[in-house]
One Martini backbone bead per residue (centre of mass of N, CA, C, O) as a GRO file, in nm:
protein
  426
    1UNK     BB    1   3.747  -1.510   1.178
    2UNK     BB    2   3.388  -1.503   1.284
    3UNK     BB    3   3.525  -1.321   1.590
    4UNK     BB    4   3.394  -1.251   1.898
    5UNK     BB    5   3.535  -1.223   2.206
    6UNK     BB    6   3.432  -0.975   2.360
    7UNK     BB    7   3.170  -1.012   2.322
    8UNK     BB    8   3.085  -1.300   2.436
    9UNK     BB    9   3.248  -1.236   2.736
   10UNK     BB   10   3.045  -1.023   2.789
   11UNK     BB   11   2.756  -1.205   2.803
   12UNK     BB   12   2.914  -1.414   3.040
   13UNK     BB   13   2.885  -1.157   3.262
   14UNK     BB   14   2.578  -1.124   3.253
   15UNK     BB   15   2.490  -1.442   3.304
   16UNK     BB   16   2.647  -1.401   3.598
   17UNK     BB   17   2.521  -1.171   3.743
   18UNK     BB   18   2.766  -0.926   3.744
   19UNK     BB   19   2.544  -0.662   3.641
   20UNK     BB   20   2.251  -0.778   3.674
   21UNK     BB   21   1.953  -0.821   3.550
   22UNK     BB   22   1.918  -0.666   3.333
   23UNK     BB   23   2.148  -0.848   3.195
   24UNK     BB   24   2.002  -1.117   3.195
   25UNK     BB   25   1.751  -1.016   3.032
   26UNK     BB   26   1.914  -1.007   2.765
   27UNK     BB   27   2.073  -1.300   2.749
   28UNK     BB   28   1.816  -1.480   2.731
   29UNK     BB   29   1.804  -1.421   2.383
   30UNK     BB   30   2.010  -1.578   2.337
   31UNK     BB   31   2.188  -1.801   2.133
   32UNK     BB   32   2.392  -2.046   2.250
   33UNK     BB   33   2.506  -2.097   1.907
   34UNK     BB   34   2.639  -1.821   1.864
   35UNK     BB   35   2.890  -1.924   2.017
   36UNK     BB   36   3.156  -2.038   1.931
   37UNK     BB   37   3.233  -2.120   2.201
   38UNK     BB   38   3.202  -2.381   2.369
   39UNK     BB   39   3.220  -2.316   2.690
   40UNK     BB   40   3.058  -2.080   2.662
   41UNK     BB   41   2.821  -2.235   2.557
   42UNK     BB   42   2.767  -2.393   2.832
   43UNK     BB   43   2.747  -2.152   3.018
   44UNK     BB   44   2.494  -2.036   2.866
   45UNK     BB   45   2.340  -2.287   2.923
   46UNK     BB   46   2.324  -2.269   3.240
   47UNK     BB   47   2.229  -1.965   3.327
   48UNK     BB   48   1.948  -1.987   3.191
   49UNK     BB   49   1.834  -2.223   3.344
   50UNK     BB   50   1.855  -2.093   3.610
   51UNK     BB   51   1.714  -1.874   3.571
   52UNK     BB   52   1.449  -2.019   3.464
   53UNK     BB   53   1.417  -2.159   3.777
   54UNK     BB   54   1.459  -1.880   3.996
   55UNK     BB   55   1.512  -1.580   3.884
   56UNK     BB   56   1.823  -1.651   3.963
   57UNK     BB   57   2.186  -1.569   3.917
   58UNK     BB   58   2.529  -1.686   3.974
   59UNK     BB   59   2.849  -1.832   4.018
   60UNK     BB   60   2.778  -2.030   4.176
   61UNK     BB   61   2.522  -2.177   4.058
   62UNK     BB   62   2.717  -2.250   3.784
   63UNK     BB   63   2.946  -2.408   3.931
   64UNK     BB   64   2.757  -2.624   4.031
   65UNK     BB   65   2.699  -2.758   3.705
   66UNK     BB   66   2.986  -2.787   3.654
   67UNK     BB   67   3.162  -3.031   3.444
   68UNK     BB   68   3.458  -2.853   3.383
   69UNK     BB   69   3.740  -2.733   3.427
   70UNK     BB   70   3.686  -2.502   3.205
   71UNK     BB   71   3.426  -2.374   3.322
   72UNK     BB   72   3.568  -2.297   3.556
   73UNK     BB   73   3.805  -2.121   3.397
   74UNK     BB   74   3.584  -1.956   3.246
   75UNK     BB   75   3.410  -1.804   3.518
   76UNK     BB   76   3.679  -1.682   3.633
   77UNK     BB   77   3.757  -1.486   3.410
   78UNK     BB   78   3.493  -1.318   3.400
   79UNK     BB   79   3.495  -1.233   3.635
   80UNK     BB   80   3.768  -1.070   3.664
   81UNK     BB   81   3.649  -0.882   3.457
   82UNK     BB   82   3.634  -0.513   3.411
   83UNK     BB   83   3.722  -0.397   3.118
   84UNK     BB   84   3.407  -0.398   3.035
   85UNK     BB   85   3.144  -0.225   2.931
   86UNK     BB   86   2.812  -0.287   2.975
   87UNK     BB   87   2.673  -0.104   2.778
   88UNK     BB   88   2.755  -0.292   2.532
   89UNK     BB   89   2.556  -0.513   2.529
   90UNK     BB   90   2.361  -0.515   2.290
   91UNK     BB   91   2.616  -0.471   2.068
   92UNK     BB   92   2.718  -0.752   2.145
   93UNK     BB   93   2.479  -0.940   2.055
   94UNK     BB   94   2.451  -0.859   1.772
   95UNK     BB   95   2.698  -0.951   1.703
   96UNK     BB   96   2.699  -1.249   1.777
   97UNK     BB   97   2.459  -1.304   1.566
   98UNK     BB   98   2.585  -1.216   1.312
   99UNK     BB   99   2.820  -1.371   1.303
  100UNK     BB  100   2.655  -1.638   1.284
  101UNK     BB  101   2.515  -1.600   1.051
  102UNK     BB  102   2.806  -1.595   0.859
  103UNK     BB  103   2.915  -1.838   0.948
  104UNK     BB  104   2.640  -2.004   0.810
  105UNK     BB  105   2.672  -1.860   0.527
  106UNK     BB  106   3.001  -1.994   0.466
  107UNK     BB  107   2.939  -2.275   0.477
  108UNK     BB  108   2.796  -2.305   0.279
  109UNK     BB  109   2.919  -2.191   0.033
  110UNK     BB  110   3.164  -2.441   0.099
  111UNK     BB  111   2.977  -2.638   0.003
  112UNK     BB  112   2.922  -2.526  -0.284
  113UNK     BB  113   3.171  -2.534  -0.401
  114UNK     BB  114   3.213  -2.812  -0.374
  115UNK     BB  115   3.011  -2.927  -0.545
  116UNK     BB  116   3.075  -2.774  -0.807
  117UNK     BB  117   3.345  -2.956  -0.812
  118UNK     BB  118   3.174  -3.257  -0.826
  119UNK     BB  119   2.902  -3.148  -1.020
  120UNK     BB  120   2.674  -3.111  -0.790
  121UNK     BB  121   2.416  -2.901  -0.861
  122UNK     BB  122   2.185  -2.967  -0.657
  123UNK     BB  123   2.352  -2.870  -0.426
  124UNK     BB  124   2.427  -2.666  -0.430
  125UNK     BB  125   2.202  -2.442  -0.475
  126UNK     BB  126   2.100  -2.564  -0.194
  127UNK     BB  127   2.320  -2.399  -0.051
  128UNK     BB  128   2.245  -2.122  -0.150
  129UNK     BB  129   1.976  -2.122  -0.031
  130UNK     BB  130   2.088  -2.128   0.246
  131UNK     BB  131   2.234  -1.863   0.276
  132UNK     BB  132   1.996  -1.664   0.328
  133UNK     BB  133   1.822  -1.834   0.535
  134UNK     BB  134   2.011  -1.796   0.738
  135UNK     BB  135   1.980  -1.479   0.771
  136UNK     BB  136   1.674  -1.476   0.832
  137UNK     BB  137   1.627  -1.711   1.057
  138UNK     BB  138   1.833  -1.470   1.268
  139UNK     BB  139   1.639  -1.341   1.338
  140UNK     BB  140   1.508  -1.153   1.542
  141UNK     BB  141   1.298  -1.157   1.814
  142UNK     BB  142   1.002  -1.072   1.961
  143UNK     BB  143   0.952  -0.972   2.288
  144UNK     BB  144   0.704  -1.078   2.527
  145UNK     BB  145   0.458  -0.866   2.626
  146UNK     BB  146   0.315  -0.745   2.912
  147UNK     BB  147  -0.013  -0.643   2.960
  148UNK     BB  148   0.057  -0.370   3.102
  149UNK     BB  149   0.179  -0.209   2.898
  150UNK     BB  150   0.011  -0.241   2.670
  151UNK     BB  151  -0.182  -0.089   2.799
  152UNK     BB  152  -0.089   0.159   2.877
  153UNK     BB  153  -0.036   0.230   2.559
  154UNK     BB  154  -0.388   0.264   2.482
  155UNK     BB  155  -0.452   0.451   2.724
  156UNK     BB  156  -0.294   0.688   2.581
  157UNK     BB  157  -0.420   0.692   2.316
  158UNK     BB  158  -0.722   0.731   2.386
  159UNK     BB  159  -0.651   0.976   2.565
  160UNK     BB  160  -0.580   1.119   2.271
  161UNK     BB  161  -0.668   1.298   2.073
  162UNK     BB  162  -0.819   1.287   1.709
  163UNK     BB  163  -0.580   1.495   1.584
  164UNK     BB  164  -0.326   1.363   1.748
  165UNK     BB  165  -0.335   1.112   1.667
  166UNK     BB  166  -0.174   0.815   1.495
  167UNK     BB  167  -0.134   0.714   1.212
  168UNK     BB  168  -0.025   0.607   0.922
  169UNK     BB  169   0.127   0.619   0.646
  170UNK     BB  170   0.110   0.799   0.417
  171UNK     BB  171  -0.055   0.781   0.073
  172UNK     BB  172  -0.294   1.073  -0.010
  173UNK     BB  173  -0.555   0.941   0.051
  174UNK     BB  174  -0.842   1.028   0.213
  175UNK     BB  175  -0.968   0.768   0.227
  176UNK     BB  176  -0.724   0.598   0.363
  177UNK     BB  177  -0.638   0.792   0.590
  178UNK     BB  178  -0.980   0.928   0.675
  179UNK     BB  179  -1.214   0.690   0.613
  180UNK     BB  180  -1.486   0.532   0.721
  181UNK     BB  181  -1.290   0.258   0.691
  182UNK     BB  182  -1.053   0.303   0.892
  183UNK     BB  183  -0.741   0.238   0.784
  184UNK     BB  184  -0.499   0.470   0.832
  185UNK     BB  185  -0.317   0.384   0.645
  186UNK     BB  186  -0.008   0.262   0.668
  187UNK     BB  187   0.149  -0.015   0.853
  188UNK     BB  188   0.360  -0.169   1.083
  189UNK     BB  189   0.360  -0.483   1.008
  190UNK     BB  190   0.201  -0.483   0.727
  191UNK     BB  191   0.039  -0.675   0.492
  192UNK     BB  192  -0.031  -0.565   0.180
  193UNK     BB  193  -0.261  -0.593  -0.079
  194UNK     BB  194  -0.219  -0.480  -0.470
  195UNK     BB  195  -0.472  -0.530  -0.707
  196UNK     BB  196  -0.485  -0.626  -1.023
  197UNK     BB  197  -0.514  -0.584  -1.357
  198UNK     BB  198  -0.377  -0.523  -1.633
  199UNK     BB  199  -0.408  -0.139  -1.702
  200UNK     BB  200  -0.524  -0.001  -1.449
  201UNK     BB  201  -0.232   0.124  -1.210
  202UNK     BB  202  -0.092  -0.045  -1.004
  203UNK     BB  203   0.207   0.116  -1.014
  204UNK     BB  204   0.114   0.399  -0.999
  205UNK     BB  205  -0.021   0.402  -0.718
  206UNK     BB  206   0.223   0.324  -0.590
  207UNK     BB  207   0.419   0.548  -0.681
  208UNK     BB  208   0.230   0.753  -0.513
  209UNK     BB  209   0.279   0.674  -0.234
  210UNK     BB  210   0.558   0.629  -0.211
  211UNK     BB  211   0.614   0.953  -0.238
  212UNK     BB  212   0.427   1.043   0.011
  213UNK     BB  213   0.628   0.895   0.214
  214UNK     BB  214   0.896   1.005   0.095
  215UNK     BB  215   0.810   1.320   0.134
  216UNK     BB  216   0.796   1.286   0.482
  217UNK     BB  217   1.082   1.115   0.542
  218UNK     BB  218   1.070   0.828   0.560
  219UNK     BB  219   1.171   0.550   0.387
  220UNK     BB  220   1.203   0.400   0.063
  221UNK     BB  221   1.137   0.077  -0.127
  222UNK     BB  222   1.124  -0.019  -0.479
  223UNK     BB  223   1.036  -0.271  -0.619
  224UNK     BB  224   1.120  -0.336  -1.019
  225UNK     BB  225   1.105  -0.582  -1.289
  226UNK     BB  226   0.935  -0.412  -1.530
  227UNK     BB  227   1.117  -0.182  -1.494
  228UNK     BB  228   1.302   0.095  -1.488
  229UNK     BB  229   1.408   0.357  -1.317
  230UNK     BB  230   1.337   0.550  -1.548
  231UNK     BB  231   1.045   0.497  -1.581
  232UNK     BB  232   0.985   0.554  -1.285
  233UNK     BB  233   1.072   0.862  -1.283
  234UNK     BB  234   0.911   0.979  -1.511
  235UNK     BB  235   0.628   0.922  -1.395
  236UNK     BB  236   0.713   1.076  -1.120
  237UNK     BB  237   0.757   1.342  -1.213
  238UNK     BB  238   0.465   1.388  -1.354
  239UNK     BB  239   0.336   1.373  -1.061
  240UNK     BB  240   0.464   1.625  -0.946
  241UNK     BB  241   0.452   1.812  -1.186
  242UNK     BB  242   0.181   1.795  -1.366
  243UNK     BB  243   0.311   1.675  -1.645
  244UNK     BB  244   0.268   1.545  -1.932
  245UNK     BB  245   0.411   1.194  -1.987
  246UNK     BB  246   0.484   1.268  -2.287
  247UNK     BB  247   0.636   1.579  -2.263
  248UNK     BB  248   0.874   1.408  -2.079
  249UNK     BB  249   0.961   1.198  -2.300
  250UNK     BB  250   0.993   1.414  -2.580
  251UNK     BB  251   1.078   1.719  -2.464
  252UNK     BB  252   0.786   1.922  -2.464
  253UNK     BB  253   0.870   2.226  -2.308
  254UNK     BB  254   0.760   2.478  -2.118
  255UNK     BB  255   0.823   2.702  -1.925
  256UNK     BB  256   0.628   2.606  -1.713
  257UNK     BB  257   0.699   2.334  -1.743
  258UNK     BB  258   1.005   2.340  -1.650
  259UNK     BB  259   0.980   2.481  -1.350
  260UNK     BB  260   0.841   2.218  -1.244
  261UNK     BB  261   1.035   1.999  -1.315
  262UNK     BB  262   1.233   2.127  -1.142
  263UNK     BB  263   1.056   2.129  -0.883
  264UNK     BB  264   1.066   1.827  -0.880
  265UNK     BB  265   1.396   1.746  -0.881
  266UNK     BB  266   1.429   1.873  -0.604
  267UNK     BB  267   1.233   1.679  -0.427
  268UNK     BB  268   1.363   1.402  -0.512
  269UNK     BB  269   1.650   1.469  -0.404
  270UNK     BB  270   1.514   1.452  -0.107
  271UNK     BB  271   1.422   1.216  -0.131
  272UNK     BB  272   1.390   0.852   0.025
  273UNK     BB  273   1.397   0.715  -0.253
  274UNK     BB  274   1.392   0.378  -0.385
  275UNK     BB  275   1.537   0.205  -0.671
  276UNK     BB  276   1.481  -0.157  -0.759
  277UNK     BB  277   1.544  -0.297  -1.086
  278UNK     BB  278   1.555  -0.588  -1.044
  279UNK     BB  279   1.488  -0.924  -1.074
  280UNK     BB  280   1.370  -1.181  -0.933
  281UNK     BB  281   1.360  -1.131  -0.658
  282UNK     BB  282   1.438  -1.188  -0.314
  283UNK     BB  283   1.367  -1.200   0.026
  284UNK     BB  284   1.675  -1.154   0.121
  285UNK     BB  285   1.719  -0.909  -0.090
  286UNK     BB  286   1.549  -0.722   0.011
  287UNK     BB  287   1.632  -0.716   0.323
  288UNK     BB  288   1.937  -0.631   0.210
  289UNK     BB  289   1.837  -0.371   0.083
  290UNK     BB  290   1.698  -0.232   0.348
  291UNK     BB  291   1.943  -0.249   0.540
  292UNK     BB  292   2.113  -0.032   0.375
  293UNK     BB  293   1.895   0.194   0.335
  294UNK     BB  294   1.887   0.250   0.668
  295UNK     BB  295   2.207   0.328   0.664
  296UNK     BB  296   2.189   0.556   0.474
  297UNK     BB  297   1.952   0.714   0.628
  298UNK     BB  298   1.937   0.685   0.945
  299UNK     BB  299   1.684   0.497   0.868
  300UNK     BB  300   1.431   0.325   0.869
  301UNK     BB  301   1.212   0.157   0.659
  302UNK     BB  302   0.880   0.213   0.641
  303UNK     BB  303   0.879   0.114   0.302
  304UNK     BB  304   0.779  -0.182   0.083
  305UNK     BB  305   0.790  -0.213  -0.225
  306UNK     BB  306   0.644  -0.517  -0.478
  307UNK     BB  307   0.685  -0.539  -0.795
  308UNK     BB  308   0.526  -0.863  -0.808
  309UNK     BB  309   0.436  -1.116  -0.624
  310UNK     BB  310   0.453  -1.384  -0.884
  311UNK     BB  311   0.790  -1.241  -0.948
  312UNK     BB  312   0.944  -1.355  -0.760
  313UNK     BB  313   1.178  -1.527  -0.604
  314UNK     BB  314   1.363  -1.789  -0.533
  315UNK     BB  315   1.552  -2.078  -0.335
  316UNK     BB  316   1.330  -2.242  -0.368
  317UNK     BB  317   1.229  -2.534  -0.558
  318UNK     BB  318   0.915  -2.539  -0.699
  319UNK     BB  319   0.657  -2.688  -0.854
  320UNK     BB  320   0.454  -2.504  -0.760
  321UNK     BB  321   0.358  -2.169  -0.757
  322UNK     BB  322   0.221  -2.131  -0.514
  323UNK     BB  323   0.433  -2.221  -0.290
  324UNK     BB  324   0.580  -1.971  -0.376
  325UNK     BB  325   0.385  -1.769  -0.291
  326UNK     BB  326   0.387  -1.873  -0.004
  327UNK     BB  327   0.661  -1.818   0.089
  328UNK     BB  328   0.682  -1.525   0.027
  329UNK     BB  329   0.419  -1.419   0.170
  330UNK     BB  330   0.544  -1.481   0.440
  331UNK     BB  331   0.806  -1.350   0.448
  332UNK     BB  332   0.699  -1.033   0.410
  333UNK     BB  333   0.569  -1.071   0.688
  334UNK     BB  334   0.800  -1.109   0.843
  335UNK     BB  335   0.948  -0.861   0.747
  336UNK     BB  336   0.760  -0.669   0.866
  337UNK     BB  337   0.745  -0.757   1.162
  338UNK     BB  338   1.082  -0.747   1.212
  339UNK     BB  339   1.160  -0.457   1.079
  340UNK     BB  340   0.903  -0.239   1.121
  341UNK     BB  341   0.703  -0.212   0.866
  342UNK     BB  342   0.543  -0.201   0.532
  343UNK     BB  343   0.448  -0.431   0.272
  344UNK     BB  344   0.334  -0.332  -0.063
  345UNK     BB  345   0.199  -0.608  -0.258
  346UNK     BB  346   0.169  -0.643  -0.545
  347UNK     BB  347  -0.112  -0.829  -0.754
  348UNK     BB  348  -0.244  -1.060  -0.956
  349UNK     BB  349  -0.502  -1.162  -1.172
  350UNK     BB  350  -0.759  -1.337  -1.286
  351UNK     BB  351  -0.886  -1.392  -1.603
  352UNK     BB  352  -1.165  -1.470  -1.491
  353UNK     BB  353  -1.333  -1.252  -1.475
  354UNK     BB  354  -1.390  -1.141  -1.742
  355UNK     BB  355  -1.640  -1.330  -1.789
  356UNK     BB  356  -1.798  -1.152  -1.610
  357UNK     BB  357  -2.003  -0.917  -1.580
  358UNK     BB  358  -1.877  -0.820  -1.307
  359UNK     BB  359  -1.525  -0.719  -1.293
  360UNK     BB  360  -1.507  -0.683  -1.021
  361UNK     BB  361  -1.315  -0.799  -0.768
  362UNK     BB  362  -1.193  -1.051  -0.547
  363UNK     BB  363  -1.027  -1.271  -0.403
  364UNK     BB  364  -1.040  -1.535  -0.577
  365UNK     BB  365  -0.885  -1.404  -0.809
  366UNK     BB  366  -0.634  -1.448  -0.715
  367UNK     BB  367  -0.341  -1.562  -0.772
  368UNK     BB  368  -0.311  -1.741  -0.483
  369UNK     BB  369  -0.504  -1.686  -0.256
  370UNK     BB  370  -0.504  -1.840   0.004
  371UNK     BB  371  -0.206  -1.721   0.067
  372UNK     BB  372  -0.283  -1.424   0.062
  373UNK     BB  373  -0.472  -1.417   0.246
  374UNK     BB  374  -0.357  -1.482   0.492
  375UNK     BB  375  -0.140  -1.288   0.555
  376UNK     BB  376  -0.286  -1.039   0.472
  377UNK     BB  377  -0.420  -0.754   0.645
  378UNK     BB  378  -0.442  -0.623   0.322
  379UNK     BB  379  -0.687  -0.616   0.015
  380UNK     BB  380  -0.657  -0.396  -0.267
  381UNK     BB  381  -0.856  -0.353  -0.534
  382UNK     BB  382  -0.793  -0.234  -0.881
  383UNK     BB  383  -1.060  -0.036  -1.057
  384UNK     BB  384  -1.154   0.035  -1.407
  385UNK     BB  385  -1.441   0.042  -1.636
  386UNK     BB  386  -1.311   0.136  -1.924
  387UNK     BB  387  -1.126  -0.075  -1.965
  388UNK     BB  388  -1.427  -0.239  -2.065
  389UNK     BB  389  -1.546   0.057  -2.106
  390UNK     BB  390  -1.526   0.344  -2.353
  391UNK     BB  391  -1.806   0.464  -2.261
  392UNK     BB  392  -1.694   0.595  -2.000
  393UNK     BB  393  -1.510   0.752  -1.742
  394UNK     BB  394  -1.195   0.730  -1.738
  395UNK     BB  395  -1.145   0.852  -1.443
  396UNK     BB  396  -1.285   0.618  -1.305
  397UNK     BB  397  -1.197   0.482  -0.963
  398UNK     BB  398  -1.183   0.169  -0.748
  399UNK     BB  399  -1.132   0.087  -0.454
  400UNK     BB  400  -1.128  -0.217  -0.301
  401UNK     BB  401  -1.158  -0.363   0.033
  402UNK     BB  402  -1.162  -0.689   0.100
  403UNK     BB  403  -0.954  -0.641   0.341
  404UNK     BB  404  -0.951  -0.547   0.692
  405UNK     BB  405  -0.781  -0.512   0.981
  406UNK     BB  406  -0.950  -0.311   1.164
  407UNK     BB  407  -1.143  -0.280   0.974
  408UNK     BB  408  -1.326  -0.204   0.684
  409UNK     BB  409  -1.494  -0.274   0.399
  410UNK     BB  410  -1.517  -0.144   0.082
  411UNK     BB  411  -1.516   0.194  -0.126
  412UNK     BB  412  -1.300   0.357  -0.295
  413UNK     BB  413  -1.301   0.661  -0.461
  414UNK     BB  414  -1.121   0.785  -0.769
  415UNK     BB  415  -0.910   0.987  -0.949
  416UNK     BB  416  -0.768   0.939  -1.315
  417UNK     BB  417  -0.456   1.070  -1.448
  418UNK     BB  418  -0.312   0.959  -1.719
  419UNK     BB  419  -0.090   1.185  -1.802
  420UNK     BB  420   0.049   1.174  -1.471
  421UNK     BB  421   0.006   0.908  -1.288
  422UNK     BB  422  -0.273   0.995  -1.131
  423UNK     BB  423  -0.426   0.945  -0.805
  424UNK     BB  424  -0.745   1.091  -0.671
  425UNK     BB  425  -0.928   1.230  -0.513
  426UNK     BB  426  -1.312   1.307  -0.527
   0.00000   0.00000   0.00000
């Protein structure tokens, strides 16, 4: 059975503030439904509210609300209990949630073999996609902060010189990362989205940011459902060595292209980026993806890209695309501030724009625009004019910067080289 005894145990002695205060401001975010045990969830469910009501609570002021000799045994065993070391009391914490999480999970699973067993196949379906939801849903939430540190936070921020401030993670492009409109790289809890056309490069442009943040030290998940992972490889490849990407293709390589190859694939082997092709995944899928991936890597994810947001799957059956498409872009965003990371979320634009004169992509170009604007944090989208007019220039590229909170809107200029699959500063 998915019970820890001594973590749940352990909770129960500091919400009847054994431990001191410190220790019942921890269990305050329990949610006593992650309990297994009935009589100790309805003890941490009296003792929350003791405290909620006095901002202070103890073994007597619980003891009098107890209305079951069980309740009186619970608290006084909690009492006697000395070898627990309460320092473990956040692991005991995250334990007894993660359990609940699974224990929620296993349920569901049983209700789906039953129900393919009685060849009931809608339910089933619908069980199954109930295991991802319990998984996402008890993610821990982030915890009200009192507007005197945020304060702290801020005027310590303005106080640092203005090169020694922090950025967010490097894409590698001057104009994003230190440019007049203000972006500042990629941040940390935020949706990101790169739009295009097919045939733009914005798969490229992905993986050089991507490249560049795991080349930092960083930890990243690349999602693509559209490519191999080798394939994707030999792209990233042509852009650190800038060897030709048809001649890493056909291994038509010379000694100096040789040595570039050799000294690209040693620092490929060195960076923490990961490459997860397979389809369709969904968001419960990323995020175990990611938490995976973090385990390995003995730090969070920073970032994760996901080519491309209306390729993704969900768990949940809807009629409408849109529907859809605004499920999993909230989950993403949910993803981003929950894991405290970014996720830069490919996405395609709708054929009608090429219908117009000038064909820079809008927001509204978005296909389920609504639900995308909404979430997103920021919307750049890639524009390259040759690709409708090839009497311009292959090289010239444009970031749009359509939206973007805290910072302004405005044209990022870019240099595309098609042969190396790079996008460079101009």
């Amino acid at each position: 059975m998915l019970i820890n005894d001594a973590a749940e145990q352990s909770i129960i002695v500091a919400a009847l503030g054994e431990w001191g205060n410190a220790a019942v401001t921890i269990v305050q975010d329990v949610d006593p439904d992650c309990i297994f045990d009935t009589v100790k969830r309805k003890v941490l469910r009296t003792a929350q509210a003791i405290w909620r009501e006095r901002g202070t609570v103890d073994r007597s002021s619980v003891e009098s609300r107890s209305t079951t000799s069980e309740e009186q045994r619970c608290i006084h065993d909690a009492c006697m209990i000395r070898i627990i070391d309460p320092k473990t009391l956040p692991v005991s914490v995250e334990s007894v949630a993660r359990l609940a999480r699974l224990r929620e999970a296993a349920k569901h699973a049983r209700n789906a073999e039953a129900a393919i067993s009685a060849e009931d196949l809608d339910a089933a379906e619908e069980s199954l996609g109930k295991i991802a939801g319990a998984m996402v849903d008890g993610r821990q939430r982030r915890k009200a902060e009192r507007l005197d540190s945020i304060t702290d936070r801020l005027i310590s921020k303005l106080m640092t010189p203005q090169e020694h401030r922090g950025y967010g993670l490097p894409t590698g492009l001057h104009a994003w990362d230190r440019g007049p409109l203000g972006l500042l790289g990629l941040h940390r809890t935020h949706l990101t989205v790169l739009a295009a056309r097919p045939a733009m490069g914005k798969t490229a442009l992905a993986l050089n940011i991507a490249w560049n943040v795991a080349a930092s030290g960083t930890p990243v998940v690349f999602s693509c459902g559209e490519m191999s992972a080798d394939e994707l490889a030999e792209r990233l490849l042509s852009h650190i060595s800038q060897v030709d990407y048809s001649r890493i293709r056909t291994g038509r390589l010379d000694n100096d292209a040789h040595q570039r190859v050799a000294d690209a694939t040693e620092a490929m082997r060195a960076a923490p980026l990961h490459i997860w092709d397979a389809g369709r995944v969904t968001a419960p899928d990323l995020l175990a993806q990611c938490r995976l991936v973090s385990a390995k890597e003995g730090q969070p994810v920073g970032l994760l890209v996901v080519d491309y947001l209306q390729r993704m799957g969900c768990d949940i059956r809807y009629k409408e695309p849109r529907h859809k498409v605004a499920h999993n872009a909230e989950a993403l965003k949910s993803m981003a501030q929950d894991e405290h990371m970014c996720v830069l979320a490919l996405a395609q634009l709708n054929r009608g724009l090429e219908s117009r004169a000038d064909r820079r992509p809008l927001m509204a170009d978005l296909r389920e625009a609504g639900e995308i604007e909404q979430e997103a944090n920021e919307i750049v989208c890639l524009y390259r004019h040759h690709v409708y007019h090839e009497d311009t220039p292959a090289y010239a590229a444009e970031l749009l910067v359509r939206k973007a909170r805290g910072a302004r809107t405005g044209t990022m200029d870019l240099y595309w080289d098609g042969s190396t699959m790079t996008f460079r500063n101009t």
